[in-house]
N, C-alpha and C positions, 0 to 999 in steps of 0.2 A: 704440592709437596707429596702427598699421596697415591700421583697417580706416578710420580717419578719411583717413587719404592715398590708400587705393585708393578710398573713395566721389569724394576731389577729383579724382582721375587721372581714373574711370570720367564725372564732370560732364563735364571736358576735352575730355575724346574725342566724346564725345556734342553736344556745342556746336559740335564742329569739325565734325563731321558733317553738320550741320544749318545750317552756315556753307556748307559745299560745296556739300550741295544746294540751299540756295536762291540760290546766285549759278549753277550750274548752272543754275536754272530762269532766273535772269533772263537770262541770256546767250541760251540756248534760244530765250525767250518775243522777245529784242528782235530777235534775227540772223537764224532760221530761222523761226518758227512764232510764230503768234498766233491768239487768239480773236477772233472778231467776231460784233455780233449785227446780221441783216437788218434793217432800219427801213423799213417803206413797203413800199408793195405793185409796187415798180417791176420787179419781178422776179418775178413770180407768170407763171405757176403752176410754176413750176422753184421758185422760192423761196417760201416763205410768212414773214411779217411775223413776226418774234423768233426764226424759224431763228439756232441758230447754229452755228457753222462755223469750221474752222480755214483761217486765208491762209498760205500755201506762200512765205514772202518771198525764198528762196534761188533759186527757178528763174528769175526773171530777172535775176539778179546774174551770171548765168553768160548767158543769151540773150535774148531777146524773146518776145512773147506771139505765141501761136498764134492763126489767127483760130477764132472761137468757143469760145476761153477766155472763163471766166467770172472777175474780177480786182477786185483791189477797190485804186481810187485816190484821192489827195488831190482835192477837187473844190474848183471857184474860193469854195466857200463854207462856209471851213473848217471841209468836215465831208468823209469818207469814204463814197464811192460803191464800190455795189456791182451791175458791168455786163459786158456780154459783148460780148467782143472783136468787129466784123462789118469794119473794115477797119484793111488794114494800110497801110505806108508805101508811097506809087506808086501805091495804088489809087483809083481811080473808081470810085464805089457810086451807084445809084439807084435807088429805088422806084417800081415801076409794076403796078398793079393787083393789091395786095400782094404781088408777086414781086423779090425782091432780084436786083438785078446790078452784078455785079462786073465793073468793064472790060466792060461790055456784053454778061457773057456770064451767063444767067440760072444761080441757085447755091441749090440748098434748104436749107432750114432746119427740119429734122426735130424740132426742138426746140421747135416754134409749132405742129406740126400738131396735137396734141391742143386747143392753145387756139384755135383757127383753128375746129375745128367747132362750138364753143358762141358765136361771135361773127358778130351780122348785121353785114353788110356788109365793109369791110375794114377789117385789123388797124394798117396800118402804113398809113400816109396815101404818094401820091404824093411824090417828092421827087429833085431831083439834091446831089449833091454843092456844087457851086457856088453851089446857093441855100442852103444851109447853113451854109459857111465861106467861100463865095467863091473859091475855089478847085476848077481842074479834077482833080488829086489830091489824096493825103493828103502831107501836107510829109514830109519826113523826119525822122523824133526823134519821129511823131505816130502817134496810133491811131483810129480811131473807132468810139465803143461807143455801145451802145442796150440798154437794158432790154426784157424776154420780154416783159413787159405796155404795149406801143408806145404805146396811149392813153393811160396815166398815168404815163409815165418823163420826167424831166428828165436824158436825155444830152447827146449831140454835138450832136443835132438844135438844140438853145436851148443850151448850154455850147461849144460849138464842138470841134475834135479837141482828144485829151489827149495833152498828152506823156509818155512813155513814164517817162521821168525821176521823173514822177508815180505813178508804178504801183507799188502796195506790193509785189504778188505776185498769183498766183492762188488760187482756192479752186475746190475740187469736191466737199467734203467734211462732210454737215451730219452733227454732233455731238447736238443736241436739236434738236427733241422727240424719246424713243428709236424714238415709232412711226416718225418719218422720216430717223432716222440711214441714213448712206450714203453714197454716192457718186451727184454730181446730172451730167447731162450739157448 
């Protein structure tokens, strides 16, 4: 009779347990941290297609995106982009002879140079701001992101800035495939 009430007591406790951890994980998984997989190659060669990666959704609950964080936001096309930050709120950005300027004052992007050498001609097409969004800055509440692989990314350039509002979180950190687990810059 005894050992029948300590198997239900030992169910109980075991149930609860397993109760805790998994509202733990969904609390975890909804508040702070999430999975996500890369889709498309608009991110390459930093990101490879079915990378996946954990998004950090706590660091801008507390601040804003850094520029060239790489972020992943709701996009007008109810689906989840995943871009890197190139300008912030106040800024004037412009492309000239693939060299990025910020406020007119030219800014590298060490992050294209490996993909810069395997590409004729150039990477990121001439462009101002104002031909973009129509605007001489970036509004305020707004970011504007572009994908590493410039030729086949639908960002800001055709989406126009994104509000911040938008922005799930950042990610830096690919999980699979194990050969390229890590931290991507």
């Amino acid at each position: 009779m005894e050992t029948e009430g300590k198997k239900k007591n030992e169910v109980w406790e075991w149930s609860k347990a397993l109760l805790i951890a998994f509202g733990l994980a969904a609390i975890i998984r909804f508040f702070f941290f999430t999975p996500i997989v890369v889709d498309g190659e608009s991110m390459m060669p930093t990101l490879e297609h079915g990378d996946r990666m954990i998004v950090n959704k706590i660091g801008y609950n507390v601040g804003e995106p850094d520029r060239f964080d790489i972020i992943v936001f709701h996009a007008p096309e109810e689906k989840d982009y995943i871009k890197r930050v190139i300008g912030l709120p106040g800024d004037h950005i412009a492309y000239e002879d693939d060299q990025l300027f910020i406020n007119g004052e030219p800014v590298e992007e060490p992050y294209l140079d490996e993909y810069k050498k395997g590409v004729t001609g150039t990477l990121t097409e001439d462009f101002t701001l104002e031909e973009k969004i129509g605007q001489s800055t970036i509004p305020e509440g707004y970011i504007f992101v572009m994908g590493d692989n410039r030729r086949a990314s639908k960002d800001s350039r055709m989406i126009g800035a994104v509000k911040i509002d938008e922005v799930i979180g950042s990610t830096s950190f690919v999980f699979w495939p194990m050969a390229e687990a890590g931290i991507v810059n």
